[in-house]
C-alpha positions as CSV (number, residue, x, y, z in Angstrom):
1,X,0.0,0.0,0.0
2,X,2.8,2.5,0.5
3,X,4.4,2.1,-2.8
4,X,1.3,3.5,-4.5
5,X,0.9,5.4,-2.2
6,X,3.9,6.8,-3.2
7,X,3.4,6.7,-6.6
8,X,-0.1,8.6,-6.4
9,X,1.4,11.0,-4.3
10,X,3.9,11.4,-6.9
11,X,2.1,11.6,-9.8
12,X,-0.3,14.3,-7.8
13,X,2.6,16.6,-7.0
14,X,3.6,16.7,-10.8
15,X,0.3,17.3,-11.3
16,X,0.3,20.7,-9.0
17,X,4.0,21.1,-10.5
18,X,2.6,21.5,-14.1
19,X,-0.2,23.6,-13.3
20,X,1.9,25.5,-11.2
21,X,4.2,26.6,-13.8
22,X,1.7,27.2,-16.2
23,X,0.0,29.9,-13.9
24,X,3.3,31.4,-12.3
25,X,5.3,31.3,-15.8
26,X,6.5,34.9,-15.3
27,X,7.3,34.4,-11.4
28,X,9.1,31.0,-12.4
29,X,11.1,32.6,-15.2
30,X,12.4,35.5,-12.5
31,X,13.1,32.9,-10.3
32,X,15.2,30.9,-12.6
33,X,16.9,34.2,-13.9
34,X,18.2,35.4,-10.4
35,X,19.2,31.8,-9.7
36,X,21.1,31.4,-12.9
37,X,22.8,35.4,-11.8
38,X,23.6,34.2,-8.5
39,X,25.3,31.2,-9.5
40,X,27.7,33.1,-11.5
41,X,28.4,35.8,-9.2
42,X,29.0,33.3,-6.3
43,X,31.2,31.1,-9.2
44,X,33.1,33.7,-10.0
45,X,34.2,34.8,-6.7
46,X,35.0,31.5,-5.6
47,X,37.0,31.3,-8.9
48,X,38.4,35.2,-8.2
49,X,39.5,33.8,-4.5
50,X,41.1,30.4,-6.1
51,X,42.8,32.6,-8.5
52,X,44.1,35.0,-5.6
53,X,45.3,32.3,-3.5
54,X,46.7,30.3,-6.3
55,X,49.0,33.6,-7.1
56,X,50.1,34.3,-3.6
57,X,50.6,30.7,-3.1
58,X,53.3,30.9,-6.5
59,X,54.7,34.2,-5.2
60,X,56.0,32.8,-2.3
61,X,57.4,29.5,-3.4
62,X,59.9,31.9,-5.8
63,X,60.5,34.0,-2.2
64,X,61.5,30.2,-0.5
65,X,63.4,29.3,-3.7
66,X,65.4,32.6,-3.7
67,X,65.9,32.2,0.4
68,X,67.0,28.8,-0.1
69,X,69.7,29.6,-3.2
70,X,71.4,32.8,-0.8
């Protein structure tokens, strides 16, 4: 019984889903545009910070290199 019940419940909620996004296409399209802007702003400054890091990281295995040759 609580496989179909599953199932019905599942098939109920796509149901709600569809109509859903039918009536709340403008809402949903917003929604999916300030997720999409988000993702790249929050990508990018991860990326920015890796990038940072990743050059400080470089400058100061040259500095240890040049410490160690003296």
């Amino acid at each position: 019984m609580g496989k179909m019940l599953s199932v019905v419940g599942g098939a109920i909620a796509i149901i709600i889903g569809v109509i859903l996004l039918i009536a709340w296409n403008e809402a949903f399209v917003l929604g999916l545009q300030f997720t999409v802007m988000a993702i790249l702003i929050f990508g990018g400054l991860i990326a920015l910070i890796a990038g940072l890091s990743e050059i400080k990281d470089s400058m100061a295995a040259k500095s240890e290199e040049k410490e160690e040759k003296k």
